[in-house]
C-alpha positions in Angstrom: 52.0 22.3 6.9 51.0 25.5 4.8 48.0 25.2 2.8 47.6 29.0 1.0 51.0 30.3 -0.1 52.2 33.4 -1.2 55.7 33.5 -3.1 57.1 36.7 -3.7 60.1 36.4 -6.4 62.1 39.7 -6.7 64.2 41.0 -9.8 67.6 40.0 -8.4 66.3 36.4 -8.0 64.6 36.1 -11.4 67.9 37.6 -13.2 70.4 35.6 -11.2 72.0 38.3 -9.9 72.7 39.5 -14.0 71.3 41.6 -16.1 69.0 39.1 -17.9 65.9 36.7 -17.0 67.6 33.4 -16.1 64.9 31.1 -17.4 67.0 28.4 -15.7 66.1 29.8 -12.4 62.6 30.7 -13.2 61.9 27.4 -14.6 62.7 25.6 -11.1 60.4 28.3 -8.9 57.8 27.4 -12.0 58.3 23.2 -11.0 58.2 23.7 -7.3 55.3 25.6 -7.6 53.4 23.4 -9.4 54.3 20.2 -7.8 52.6 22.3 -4.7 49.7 23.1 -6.4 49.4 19.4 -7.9 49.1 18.6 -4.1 45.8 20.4 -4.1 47.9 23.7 -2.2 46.8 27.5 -2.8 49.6 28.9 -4.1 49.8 33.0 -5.2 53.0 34.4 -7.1 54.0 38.1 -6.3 56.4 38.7 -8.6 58.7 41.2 -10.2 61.0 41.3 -13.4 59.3 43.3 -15.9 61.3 46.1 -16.4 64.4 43.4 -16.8 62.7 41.9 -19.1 62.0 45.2 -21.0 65.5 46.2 -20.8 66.3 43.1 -22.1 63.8 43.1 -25.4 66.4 46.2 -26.0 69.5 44.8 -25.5 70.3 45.6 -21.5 70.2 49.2 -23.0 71.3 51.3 -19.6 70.2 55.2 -20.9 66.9 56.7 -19.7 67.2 55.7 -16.2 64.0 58.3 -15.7 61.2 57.1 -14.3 58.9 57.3 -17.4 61.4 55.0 -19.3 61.3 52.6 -16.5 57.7 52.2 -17.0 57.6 51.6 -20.6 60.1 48.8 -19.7 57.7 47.8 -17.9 55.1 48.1 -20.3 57.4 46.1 -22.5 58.4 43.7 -20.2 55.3 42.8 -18.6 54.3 40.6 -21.6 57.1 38.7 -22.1 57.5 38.1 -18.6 53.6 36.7 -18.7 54.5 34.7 -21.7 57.4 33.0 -20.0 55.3 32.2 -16.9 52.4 31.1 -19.3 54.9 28.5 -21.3 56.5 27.1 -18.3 53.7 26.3 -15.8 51.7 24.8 -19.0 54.5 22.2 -19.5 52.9 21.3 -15.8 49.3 21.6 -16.5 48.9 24.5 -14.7 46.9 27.6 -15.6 47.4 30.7 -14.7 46.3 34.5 -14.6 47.2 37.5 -14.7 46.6 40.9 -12.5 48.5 44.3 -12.5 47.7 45.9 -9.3 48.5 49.3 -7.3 48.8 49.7 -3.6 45.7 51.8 -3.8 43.4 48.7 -5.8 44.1 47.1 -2.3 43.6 50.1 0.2 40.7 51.0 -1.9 37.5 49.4 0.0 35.5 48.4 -3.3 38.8 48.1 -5.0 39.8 45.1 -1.8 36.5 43.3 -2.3 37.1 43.1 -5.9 40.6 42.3 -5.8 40.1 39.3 -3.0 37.5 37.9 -4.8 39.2 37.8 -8.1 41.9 35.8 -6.5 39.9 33.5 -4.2 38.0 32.7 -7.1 41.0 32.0 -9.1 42.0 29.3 -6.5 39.2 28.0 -6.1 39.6 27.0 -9.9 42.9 25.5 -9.4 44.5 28.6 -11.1 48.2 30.3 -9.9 47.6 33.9 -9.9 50.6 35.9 -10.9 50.9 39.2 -9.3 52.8 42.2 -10.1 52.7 45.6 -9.0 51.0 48.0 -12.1 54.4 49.8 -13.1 52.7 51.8 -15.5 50.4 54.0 -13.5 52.6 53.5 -10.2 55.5 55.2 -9.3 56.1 53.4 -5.9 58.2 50.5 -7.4 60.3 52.8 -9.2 62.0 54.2 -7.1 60.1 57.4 -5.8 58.8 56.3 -3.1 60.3 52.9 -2.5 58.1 50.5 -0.5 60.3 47.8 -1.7 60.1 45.7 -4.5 57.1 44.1 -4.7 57.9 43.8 -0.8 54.8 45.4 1.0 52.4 44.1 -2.3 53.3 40.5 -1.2 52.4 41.5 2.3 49.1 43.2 1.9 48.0 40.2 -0.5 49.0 37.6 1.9 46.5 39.7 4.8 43.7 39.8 1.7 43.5 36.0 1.3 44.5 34.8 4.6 47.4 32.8 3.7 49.0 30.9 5.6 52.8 31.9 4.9 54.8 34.6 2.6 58.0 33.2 1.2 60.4 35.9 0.4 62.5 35.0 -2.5 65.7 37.2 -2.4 69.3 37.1 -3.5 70.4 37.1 0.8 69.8 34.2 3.3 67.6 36.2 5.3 68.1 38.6 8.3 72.0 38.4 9.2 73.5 40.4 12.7 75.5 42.6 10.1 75.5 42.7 6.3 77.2 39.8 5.1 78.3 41.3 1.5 80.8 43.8 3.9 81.2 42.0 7.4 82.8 38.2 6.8 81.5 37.6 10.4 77.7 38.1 9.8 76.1 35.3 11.3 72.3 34.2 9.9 69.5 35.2 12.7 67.3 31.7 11.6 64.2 32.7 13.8 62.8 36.2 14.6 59.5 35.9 16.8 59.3 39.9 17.4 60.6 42.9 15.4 61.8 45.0 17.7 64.2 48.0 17.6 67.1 45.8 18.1 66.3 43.6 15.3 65.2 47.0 12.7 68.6 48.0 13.7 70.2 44.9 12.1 68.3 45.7 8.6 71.0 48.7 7.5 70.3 50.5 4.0 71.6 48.2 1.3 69.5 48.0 -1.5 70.1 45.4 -4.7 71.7 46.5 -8.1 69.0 45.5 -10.1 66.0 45.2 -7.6 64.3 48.0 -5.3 63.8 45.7 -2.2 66.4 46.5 0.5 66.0 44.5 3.9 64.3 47.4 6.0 61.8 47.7 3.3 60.9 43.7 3.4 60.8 44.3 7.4 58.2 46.8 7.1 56.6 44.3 4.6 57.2 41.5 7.5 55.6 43.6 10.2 52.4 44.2 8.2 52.2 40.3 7.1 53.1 38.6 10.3 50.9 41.0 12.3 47.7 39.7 10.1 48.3 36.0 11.2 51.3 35.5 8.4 54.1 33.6 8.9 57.0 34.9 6.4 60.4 33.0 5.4 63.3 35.3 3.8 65.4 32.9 1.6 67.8 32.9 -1.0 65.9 31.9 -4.1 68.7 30.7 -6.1 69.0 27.4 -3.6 67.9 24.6 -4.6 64.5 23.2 -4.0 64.1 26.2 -1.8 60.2 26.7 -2.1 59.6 22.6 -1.2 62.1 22.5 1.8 60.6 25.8 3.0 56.6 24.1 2.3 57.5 20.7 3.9 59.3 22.8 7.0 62.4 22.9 6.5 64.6 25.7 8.6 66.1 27.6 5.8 66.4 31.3 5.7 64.5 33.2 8.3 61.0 32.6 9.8 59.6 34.8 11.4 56.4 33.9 13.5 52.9 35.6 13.0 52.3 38.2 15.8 48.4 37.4 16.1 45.9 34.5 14.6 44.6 35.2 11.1 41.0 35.6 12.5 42.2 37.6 15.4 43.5 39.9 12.9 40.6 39.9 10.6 37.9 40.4 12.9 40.6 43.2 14.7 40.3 44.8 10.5 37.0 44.6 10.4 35.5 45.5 13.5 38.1 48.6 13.6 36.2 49.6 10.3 32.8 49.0 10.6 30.8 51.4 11.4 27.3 50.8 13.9 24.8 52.9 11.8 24.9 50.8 8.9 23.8 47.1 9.8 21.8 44.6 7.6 19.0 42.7 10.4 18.6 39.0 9.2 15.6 36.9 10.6 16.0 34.0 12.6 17.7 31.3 9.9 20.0 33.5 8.4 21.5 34.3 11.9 21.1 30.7 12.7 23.1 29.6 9.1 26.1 32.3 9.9 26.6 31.6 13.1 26.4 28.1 13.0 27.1 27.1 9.5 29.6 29.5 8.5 27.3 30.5 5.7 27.5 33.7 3.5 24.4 36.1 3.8 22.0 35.7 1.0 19.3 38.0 0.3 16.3 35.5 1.3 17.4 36.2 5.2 17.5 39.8 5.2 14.6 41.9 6.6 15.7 45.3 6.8 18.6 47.6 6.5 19.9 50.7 8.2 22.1 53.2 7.2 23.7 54.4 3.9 26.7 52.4 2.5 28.1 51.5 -0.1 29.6 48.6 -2.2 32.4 47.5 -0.4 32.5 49.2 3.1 32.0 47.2 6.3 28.9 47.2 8.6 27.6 44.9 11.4 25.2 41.9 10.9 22.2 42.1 13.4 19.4 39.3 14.5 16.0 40.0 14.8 16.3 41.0 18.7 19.1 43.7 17.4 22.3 41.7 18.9 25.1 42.1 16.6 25.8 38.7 15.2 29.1 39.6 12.3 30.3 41.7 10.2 31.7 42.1 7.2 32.1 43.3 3.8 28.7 44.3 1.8 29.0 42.8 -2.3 26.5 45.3 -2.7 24.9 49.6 -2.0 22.8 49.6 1.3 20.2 50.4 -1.5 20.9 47.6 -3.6 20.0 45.4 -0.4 16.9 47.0 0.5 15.5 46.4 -3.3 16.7 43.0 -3.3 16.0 41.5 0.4 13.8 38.9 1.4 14.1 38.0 -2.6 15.5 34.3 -3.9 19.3 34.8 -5.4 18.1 33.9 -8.3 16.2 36.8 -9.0 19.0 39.9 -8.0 19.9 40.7 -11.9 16.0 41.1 -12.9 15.6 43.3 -9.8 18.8 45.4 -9.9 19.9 44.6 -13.7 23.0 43.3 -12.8 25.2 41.7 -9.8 28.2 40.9 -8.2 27.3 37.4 -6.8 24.2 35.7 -4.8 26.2 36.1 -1.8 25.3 40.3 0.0 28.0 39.0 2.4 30.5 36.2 1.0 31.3 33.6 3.8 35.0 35.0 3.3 34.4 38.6 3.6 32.5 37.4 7.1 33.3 37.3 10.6 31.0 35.9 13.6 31.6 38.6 17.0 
């Protein structure tokens, strides 16, 4: 059913609710996901845990609650977390990788491309990428501005590589009518197809001990996610199996429905972004090859370019008669292109001295209008 999945696994999951890693839990979310990635499925972990496992290399000491002491838990942490990851998904042949990433490497337009290629690439060689949110330079996770925990990071990653669903591993069911650690009668909601004010009013305030990722938080997350063509599941990690019940379909938790098609929501990005000075004009069998081959742009079909842009920004795609044909994401400086068009691939590092592909326009960072 899903074929690109992102898991997000927050601290209260990982620790079992304690104050420790429970490597019994972790181990099972390590076997579901690779029994998904053995069945040739793109899978992405989003996950959090370093500062318990920093606290942890200490002894679960509880002074210097500050937020620089927090971050060289982190710093501490991050490691042996890794480590744990690393031993576990080898005992399944799996490889993996690791990135530290800040909100602003994603909102960044250079800092996106780079990003999204990293991790498309990654699956493309069969790799799990393990994501967490760079503690040591950002504040946001901490606690001083909470976004959630790992929340809106799981979101923004599931809208960079188009997945197909965000599983939301958390120590609650999913979305109840009331808050089920105070009301006995709080009934699970098992399907949300619109987040309206009625159902933001049901999220409350509660936050986790351990974790920073309260329920309105992971519905602001949601909104963001579903609204790019995501579908997201809020489940209680600690069930069992629950990432290969949730993969095969299973109703478990709460699904909420994407608000828009992923390519609806791409070209919506895009188009919202680029900007009608700066166009690359390709001749006749470039146009041909991205309109009907879903081809990236290479530099032998490019004849001209206009405007001044820069690596990573967003400009139109235009045929020989000037009709806007795509657009997309430049790999490369407007002058970059005009040194190296009409050239063979080949021959971009002797011209330029270096490069960031073959590809001026990636197939994925492309979108026909």
């Amino acid at each position: 059913m899903y074929n690109r999945i992102v898991i997000k696994a927050g601290t209260n999951v990982l620790t079992g609710g304690n104050d420790d890693l429970d490597l019994g839990i972790m181990s099972s979310l390590v076997r579901q996901i690779s029994a998904m990635r053995m069945k040739g499925k793109d899978v992405l972990l989003v996950t959090s845990g370093a500062i318990a496992a920093g606290r942890q290399t200490f002894g679960n000491v509880n002074t210097g609650k500050d937020v620089p002491f927090r971050q060289v838990l982190a710093a501490i942490g991050q490691s042996r977390l890794m480590h744990i990851y690393e031993d576990m998904f080898s005992e399944h042949g799996i490889t993996v990788a690791q990135a530290l990433i800040s909100r602003g490497d994603i909102l960044n337009r250079e800092g996106y491309l780079n990003v999204r290629n990293t991790i498309l690439a990654l699956l493309d060689l069969n790799v799990v990428p393990i994501i967490n949110e760079n503690d040591v330079v950002s504040v946001d996770e901490l606690g001083v501005r909470v976004f959630g925990d790992n929340d809106s990071l799981s979101a923004m990653l599931s809208n960079l590589i188009d997945a197909d669903i965000l599983i939301v591993l958390s120590d609650i069911s999913g979305l109840y009518t009331s808050d089920p650690h105070v009301y006995a009668d709080a009934e699970l909601i098992t399907r949300v197809d619109k987040i309206d004010d009625a159902i933001e009013a049901l999220a409350g305030t509660t936050h986790g001990v351990r974790g920073t990722g309260g329920m309105q938080a992971k519905l602001e997350a949601i909104k963001f996610a579903t609204s790019s063509g995501v579908a997201v599941v809020i489940a209680d990690g600690k069930q069992d199996e629950v990432i290969a019940r949730i993969e095969v379909g299973e109703n478990i938790g709460t699904f909420f429905s994407p608000t828009s098609s992923k390519m609806e929501s791409r070209k919506r990005w895009m188009l919202s972004g680029a900007s009608n000075e700066c166009r690359i004009i390709v001749d006749a069998g470039a146009s041909k090859a991205i309109q009907d081959g879903n081809s990236s742009l290479l530099s032998p079909g490019i004849t001209r370019v206009e405007g001044e842009f820069g690596r990573g920004d967003i400009i139109m795609v235009t045929d020989s008669q000037g009709v806007n044909i795509a657009c997309g994401i430049a790999s490369y400086s407007s002058a970059d292109i005009d040194s190296i068009k009409g050239i063979r691939s080949e021959k971009i590092r002797t011209v330029l001295g270096y490069e960031y592909g073959e590809e001026v326009v990636h197939r994925n960072n492309l979108v026909g209008i």
